[in-house]
BAFI-674200 format. One record per atom (N, C-alpha, C, O): x, y, z; atom name; residue number from 0. Coordinates in steps of 0.05 Angstrom, whole numbers. Layout:
<atoms>
<<X Y Z> CA NUM>
...
</atoms>
This chain:
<atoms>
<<-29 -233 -186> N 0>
<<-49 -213 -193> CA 0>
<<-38 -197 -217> C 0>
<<-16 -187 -212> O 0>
<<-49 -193 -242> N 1>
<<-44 -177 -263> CA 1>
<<-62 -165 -274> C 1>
<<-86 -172 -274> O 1>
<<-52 -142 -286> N 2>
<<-66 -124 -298> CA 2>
<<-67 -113 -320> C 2>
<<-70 -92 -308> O 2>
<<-68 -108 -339> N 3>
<<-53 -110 -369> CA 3>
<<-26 -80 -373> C 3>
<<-16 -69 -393> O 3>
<<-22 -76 -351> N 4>
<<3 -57 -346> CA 4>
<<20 -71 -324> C 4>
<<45 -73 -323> O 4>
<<3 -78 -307> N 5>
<<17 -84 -282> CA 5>
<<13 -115 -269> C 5>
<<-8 -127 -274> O 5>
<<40 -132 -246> N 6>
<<35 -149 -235> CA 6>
<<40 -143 -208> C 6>
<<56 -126 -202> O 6>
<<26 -158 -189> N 7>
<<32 -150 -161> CA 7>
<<46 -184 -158> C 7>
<<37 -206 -166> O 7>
<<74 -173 -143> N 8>
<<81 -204 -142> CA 8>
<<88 -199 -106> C 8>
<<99 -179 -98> O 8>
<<78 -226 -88> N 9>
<<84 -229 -63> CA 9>
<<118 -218 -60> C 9>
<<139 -225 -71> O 9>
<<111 -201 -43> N 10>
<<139 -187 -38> CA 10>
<<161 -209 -19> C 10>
<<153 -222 0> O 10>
<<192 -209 -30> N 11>
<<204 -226 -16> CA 11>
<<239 -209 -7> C 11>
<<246 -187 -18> O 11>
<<247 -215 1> N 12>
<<273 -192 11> CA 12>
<<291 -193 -19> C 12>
<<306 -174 -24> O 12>
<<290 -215 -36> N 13>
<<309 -218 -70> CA 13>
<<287 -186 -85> C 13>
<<292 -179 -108> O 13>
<<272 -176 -74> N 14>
<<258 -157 -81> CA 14>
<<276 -131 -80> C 14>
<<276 -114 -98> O 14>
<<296 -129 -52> N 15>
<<303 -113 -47> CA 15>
<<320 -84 -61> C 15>
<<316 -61 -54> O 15>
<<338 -94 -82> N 16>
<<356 -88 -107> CA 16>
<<338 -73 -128> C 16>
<<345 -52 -139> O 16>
<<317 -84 -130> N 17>
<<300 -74 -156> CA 17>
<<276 -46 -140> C 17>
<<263 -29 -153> O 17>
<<278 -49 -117> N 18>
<<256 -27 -108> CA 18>
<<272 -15 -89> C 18>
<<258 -6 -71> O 18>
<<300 -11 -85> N 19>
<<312 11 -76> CA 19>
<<309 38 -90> C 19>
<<301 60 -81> O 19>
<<316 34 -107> N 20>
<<309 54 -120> CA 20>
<<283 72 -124> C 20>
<<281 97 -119> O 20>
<<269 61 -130> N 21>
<<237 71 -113> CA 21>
<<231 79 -84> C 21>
<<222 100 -73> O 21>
<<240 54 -76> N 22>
<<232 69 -34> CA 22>
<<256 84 -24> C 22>
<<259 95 -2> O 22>
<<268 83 -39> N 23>
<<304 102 -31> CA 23>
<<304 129 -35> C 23>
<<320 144 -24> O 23>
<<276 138 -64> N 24>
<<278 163 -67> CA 24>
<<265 181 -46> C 24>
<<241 180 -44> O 24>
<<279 199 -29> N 25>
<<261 215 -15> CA 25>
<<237 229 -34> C 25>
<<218 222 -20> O 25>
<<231 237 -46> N 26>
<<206 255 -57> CA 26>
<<190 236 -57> C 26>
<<167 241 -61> O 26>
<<199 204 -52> N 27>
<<168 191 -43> CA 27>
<<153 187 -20> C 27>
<<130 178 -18> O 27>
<<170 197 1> N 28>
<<166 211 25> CA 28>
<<153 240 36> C 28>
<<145 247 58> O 28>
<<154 248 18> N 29>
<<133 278 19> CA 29>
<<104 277 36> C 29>
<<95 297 47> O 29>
<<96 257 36> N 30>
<<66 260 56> CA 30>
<<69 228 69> C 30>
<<50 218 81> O 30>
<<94 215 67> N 31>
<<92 191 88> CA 31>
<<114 200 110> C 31>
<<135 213 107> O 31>
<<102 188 134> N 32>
<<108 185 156> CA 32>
<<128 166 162> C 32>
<<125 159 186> O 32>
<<153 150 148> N 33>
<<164 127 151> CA 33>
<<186 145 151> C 33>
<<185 169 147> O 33>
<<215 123 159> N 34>
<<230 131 148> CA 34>
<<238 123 126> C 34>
<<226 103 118> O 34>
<<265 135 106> N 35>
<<273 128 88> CA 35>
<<298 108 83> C 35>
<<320 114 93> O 35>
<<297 89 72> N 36>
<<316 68 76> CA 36>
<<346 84 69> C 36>
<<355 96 49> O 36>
<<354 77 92> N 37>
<<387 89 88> CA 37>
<<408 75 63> C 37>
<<426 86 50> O 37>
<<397 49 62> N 38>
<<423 44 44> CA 38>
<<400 9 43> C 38>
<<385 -2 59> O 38>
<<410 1 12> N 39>
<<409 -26 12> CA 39>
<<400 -44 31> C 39>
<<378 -54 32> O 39>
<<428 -48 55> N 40>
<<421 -63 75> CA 40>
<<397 -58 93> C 40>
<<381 -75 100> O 40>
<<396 -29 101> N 41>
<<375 -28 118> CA 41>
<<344 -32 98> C 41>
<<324 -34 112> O 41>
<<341 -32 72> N 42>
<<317 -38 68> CA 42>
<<317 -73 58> C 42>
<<299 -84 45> O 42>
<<331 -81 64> N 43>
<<334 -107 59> CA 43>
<<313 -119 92> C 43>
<<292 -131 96> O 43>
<<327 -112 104> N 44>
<<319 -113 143> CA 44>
<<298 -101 143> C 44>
<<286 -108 163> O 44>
<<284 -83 130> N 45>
<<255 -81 124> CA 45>
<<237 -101 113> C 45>
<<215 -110 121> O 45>
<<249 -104 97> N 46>
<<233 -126 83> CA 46>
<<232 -159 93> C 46>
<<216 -178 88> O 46>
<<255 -157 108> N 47>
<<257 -182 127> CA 47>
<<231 -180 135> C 47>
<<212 -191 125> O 47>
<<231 -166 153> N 48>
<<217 -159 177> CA 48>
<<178 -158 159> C 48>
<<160 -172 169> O 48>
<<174 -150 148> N 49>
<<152 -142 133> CA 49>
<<143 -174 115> C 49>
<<122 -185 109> O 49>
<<174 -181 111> N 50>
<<154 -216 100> CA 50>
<<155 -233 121> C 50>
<<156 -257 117> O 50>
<<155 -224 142> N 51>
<<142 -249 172> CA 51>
<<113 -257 164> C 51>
<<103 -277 176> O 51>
<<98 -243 147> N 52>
<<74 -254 161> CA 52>
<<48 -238 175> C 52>
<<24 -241 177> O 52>
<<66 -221 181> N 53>
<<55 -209 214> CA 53>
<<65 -220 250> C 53>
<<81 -237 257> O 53>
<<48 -204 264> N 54>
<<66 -203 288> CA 54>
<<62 -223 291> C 54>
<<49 -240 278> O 54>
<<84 -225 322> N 55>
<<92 -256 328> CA 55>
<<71 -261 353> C 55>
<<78 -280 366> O 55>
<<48 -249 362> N 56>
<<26 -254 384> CA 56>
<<-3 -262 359> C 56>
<<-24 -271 368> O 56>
<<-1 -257 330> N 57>
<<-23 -259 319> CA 57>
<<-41 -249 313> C 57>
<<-57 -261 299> O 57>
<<-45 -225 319> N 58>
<<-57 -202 324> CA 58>
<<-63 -186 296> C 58>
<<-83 -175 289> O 58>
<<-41 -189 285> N 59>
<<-38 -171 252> CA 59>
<<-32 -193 231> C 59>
<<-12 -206 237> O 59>
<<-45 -200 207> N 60>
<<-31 -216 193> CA 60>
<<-23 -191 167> C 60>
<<-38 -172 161> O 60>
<<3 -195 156> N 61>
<<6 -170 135> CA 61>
<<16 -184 113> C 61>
<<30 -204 113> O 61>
<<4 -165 88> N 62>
<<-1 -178 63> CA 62>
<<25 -156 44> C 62>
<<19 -132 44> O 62>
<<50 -163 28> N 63>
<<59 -148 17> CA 63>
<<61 -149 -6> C 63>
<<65 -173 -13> O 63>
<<60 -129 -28> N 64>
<<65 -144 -55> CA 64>
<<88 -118 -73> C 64>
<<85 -94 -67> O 64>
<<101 -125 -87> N 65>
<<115 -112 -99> CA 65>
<<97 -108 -125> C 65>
<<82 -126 -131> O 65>
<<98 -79 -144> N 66>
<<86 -76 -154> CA 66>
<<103 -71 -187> C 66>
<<117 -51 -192> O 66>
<<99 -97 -210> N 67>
<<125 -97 -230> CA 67>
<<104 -94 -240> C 67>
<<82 -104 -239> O 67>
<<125 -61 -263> N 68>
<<98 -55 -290> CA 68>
<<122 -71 -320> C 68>
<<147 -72 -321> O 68>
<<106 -79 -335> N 69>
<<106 -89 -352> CA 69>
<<98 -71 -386> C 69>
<<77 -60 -393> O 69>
<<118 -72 -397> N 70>
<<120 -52 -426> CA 70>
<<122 -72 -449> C 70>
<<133 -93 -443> O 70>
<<113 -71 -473> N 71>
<<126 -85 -488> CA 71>
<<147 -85 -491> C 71>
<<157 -64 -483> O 71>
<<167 -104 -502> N 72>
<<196 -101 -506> CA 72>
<<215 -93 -484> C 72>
<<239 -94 -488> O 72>
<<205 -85 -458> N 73>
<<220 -87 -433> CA 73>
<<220 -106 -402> C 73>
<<200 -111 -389> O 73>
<<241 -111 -397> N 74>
<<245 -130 -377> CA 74>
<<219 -117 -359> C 74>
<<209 -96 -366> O 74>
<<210 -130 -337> N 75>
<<190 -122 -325> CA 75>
<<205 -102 -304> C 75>
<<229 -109 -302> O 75>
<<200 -82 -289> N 76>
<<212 -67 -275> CA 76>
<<205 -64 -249> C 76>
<<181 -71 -250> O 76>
<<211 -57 -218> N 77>
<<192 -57 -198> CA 77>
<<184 -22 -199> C 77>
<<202 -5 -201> O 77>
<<159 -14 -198> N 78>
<<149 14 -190> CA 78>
<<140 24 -159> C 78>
<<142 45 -147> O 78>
<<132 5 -155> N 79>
<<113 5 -127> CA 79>
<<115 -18 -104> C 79>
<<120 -41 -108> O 79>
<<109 -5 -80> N 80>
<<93 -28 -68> CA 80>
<<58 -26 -58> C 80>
<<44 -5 -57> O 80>
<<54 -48 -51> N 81>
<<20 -46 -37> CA 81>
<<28 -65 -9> C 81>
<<44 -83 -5> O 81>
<<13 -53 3> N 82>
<<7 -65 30> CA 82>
<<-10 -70 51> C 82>
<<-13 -49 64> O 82>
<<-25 -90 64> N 83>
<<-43 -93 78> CA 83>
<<-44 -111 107> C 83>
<<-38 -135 109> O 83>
<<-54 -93 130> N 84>
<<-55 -107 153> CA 84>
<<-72 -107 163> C 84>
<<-81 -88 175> O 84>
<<-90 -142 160> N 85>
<<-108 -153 171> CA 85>
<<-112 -166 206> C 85>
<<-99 -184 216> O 85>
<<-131 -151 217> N 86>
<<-129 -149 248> CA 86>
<<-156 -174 250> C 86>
<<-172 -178 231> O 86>
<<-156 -193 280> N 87>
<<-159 -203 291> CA 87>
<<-195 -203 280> C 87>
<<-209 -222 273> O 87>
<<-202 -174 281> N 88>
<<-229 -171 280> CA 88>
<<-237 -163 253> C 88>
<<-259 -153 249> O 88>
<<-218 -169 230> N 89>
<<-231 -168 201> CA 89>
<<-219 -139 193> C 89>
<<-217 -134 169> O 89>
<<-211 -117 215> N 90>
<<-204 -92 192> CA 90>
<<-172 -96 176> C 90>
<<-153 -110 180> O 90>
<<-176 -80 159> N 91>
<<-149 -86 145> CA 91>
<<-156 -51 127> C 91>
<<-174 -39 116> O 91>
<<-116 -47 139> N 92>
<<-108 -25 134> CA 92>
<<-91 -24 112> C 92>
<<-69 -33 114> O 92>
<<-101 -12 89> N 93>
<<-79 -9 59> CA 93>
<<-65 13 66> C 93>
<<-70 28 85> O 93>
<<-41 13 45> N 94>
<<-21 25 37> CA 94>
<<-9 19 16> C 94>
<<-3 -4 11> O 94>
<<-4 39 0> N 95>
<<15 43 -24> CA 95>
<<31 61 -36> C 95>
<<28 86 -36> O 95>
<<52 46 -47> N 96>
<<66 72 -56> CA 96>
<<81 65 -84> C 96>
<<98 47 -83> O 96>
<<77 75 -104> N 97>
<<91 76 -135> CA 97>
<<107 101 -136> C 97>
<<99 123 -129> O 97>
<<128 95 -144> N 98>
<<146 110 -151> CA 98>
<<144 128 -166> C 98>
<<137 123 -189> O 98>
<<151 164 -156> N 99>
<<153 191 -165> CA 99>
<<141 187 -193> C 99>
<<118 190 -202> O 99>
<<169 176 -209> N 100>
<<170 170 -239> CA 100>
<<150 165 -251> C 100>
<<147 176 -273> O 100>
<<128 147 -239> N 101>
<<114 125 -249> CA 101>
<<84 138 -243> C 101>
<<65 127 -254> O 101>
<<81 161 -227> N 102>
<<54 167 -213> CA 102>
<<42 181 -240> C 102>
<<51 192 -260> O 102>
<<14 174 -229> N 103>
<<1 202 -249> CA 103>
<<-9 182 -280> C 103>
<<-17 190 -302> O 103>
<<-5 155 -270> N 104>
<<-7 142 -305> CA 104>
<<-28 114 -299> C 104>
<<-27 92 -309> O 104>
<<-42 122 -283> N 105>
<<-64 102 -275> CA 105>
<<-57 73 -257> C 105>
<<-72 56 -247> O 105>
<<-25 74 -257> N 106>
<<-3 46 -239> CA 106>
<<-28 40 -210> C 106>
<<-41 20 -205> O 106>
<<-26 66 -198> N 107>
<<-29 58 -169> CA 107>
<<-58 53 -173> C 107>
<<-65 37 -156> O 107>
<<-78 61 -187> N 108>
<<-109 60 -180> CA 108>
<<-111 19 -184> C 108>
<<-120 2 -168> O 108>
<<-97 18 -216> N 109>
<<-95 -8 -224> CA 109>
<<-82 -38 -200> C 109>
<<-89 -62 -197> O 109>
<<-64 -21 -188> N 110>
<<-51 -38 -170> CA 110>
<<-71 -37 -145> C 110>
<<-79 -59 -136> O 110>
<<-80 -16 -134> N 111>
<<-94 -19 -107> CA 111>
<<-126 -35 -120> C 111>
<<-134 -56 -111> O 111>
<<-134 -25 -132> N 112>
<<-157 -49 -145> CA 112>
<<-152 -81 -139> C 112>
<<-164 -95 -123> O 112>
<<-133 -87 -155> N 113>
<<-117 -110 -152> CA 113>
<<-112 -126 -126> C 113>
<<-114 -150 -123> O 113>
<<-104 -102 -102> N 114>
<<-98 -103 -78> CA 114>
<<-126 -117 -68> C 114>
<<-129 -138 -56> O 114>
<<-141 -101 -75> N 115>
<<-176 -109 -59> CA 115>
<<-195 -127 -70> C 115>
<<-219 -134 -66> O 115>
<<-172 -133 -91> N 116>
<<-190 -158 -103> CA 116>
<<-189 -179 -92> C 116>
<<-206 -195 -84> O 116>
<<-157 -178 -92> N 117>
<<-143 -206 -66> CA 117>
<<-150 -221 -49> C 117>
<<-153 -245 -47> O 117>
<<-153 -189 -28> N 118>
<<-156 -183 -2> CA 118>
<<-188 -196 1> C 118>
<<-191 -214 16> O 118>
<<-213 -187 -14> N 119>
<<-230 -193 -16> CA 119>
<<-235 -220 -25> C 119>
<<-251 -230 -8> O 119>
<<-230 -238 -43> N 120>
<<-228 -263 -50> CA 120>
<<-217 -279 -27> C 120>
<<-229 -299 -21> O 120>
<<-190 -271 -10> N 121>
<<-173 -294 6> CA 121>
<<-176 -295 28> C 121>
<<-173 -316 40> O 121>
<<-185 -263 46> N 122>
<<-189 -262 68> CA 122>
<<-219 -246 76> C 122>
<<-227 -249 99> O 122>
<<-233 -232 58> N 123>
<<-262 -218 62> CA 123>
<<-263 -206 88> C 123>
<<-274 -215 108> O 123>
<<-247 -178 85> N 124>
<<-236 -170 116> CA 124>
<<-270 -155 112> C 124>
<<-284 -154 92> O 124>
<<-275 -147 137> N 125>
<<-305 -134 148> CA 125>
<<-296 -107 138> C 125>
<<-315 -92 132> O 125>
<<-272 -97 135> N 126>
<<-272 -69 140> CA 126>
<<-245 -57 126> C 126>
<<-224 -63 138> O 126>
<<-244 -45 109> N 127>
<<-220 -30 97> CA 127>
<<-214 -4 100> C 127>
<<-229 13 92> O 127>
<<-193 3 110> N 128>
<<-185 33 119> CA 128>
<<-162 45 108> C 128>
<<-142 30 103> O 128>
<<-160 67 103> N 129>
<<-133 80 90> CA 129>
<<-132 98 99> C 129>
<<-153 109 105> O 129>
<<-103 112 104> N 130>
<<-106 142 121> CA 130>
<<-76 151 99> C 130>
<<-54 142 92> O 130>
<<-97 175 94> N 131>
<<-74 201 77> CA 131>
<<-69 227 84> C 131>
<<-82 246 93> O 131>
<<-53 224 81> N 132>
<<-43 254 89> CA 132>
<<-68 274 71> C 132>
<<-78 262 51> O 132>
<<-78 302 77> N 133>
<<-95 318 63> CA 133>
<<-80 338 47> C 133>
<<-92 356 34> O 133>
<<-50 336 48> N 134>
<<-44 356 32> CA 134>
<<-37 328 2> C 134>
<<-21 333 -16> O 134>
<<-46 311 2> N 135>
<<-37 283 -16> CA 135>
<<-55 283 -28> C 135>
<<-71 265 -22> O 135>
<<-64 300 -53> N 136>
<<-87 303 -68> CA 136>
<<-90 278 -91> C 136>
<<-113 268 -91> O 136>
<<-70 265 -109> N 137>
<<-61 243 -117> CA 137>
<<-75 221 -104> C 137>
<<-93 209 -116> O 137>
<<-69 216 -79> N 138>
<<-80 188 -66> CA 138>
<<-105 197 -63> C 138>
<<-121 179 -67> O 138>
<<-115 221 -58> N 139>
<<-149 226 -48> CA 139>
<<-156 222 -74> C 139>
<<-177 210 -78> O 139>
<<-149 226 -86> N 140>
<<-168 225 -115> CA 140>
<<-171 192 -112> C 140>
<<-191 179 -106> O 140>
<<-140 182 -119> N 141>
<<-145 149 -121> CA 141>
<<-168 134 -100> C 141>
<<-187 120 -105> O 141>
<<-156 143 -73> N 142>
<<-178 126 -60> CA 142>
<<-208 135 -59> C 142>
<<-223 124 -43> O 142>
<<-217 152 -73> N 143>
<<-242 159 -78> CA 143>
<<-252 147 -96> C 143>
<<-273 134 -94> O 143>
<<-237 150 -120> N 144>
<<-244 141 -143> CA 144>
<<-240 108 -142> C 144>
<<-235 96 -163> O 144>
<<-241 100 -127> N 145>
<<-245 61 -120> CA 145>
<<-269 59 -98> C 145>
<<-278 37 -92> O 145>
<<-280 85 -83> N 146>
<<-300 77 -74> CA 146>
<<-302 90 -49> C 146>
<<-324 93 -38> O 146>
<<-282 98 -39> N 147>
<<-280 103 -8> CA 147>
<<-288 124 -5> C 147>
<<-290 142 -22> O 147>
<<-294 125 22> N 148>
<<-313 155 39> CA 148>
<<-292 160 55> C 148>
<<-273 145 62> O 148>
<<-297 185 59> N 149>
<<-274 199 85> CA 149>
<<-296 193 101> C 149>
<<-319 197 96> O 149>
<<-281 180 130> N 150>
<<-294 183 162> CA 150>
<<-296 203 179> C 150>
<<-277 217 187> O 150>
<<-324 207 188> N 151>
<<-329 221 200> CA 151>
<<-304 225 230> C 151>
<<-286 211 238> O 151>
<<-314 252 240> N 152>
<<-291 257 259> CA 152>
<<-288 240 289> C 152>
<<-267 237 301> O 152>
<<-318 227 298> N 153>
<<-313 205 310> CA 153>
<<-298 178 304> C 153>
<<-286 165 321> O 153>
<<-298 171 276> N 154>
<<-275 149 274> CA 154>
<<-248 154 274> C 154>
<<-231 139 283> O 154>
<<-244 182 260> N 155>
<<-220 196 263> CA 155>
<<-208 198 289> C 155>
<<-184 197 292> O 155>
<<-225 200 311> N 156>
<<-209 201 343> CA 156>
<<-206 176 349> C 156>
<<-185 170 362> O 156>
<<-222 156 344> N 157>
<<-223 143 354> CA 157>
<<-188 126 344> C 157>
<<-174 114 360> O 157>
<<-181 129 317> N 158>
<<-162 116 309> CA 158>
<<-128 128 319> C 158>
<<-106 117 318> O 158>
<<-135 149 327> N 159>
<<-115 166 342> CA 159>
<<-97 185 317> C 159>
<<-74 193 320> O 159>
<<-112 188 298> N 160>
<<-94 203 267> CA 160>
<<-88 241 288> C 160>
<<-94 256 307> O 160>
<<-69 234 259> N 161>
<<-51 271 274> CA 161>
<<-80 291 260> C 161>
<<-98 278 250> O 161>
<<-80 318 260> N 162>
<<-94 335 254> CA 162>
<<-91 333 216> C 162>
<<-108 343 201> O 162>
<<-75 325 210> N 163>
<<-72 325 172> CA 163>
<<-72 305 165> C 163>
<<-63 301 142> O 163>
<<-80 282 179> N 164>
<<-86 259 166> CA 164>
<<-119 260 157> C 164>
<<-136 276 164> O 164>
<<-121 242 141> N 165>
<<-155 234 139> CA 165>
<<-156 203 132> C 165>
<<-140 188 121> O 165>
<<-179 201 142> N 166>
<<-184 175 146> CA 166>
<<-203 161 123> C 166>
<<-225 173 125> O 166>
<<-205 143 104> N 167>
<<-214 124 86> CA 167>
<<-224 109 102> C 167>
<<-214 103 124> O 167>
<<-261 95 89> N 168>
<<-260 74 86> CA 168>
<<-268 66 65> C 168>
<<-267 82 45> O 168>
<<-279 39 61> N 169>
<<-288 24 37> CA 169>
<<-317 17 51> C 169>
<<-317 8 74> O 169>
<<-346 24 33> N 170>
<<-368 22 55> CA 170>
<<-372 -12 50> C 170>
<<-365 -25 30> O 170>
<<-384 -20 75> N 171>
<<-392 -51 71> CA 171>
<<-408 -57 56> C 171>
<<-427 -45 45> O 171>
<<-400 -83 53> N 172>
<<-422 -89 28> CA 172>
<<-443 -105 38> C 172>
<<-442 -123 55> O 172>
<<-466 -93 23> N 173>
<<-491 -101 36> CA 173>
<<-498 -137 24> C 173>
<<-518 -150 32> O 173>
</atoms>
């Protein structure tokens, strides 16, 4: 998938070296809930783990992609990743994250587009969801500005989110 800034390339653990530096910085942790990879190895064993596929009962299939922006005259670099987990019954939950450095310059709207172009062409999940933190004004903008509605407070319980999350979707298409 490309974009005339950006490529999303299927994420693989030889990924690991080039996006430490990105998922390593804490300030990209400010409104995520993960932890932060301690060192090399342990995000290497992330990413193991994250290019399975999905779980081992079948239940989740998960989609990862590393997100390399592209300059003239420079080696391509990793900024980001995107992420998606497609459930049994068609929903599929995004995630992304571009690096501190890199935010604010249109990367992530370009890459999550990209993401749902995919997602929509390979698998046509029923249902797309994203949950952001509300003090994450950055991502609200982004996922608004691709289309998404905040859910009402019945979907919100129903998904079990903390009190500062909010809940995304993408409305179906008629």
């Amino acid at each position: 998938m490309q974009t005339p800034l950006i490529t999303l390339d299927l994420l693989t653990v030889a990924h690991a070296p080039a996006l430490f530096p990105v998922l390593g910085d804490p300030a990209m942790y400010r409104h995520i809930d993960r932890p932060i990879p301690a060192d090399l190895s342990a995000l290497r064993q992330t990413l193991q783990r994250w290019c399975t596929g999905g779980t081992a009962d079948g239940r989740e299939r998960w989609f990862n992609w590393v997100v390399q922006l592209h300059q003239e005259g420079e080696t391509p670099r990793s900024v980001g990743l995107m992420q998606a987990t497609l459930d049994t019954q068609g929903v599929c939950w995004i995630g992304y994250m571009i690096g501190v450095p890199d935010q604010g310059r249109g990367l992530g709207r370009q890459a999550v587009l990209a993401m749902l172009q995919e997602l929509d062409q390979h698998c046509a999940p029923r249902q797309v969801l994203a949950c952001v933190e509300e003090e994450n004004r950055r991502s609200i903008a982004l996922i608004e500005h691709l289309g998404f509605e905040r859910a009402d407070a019945a979907w919100h319980a129903q998904h079990g989110l903390s009190a500062t999350e909010r809940l995304y979707h993408r409305p179906t298409k008629k």
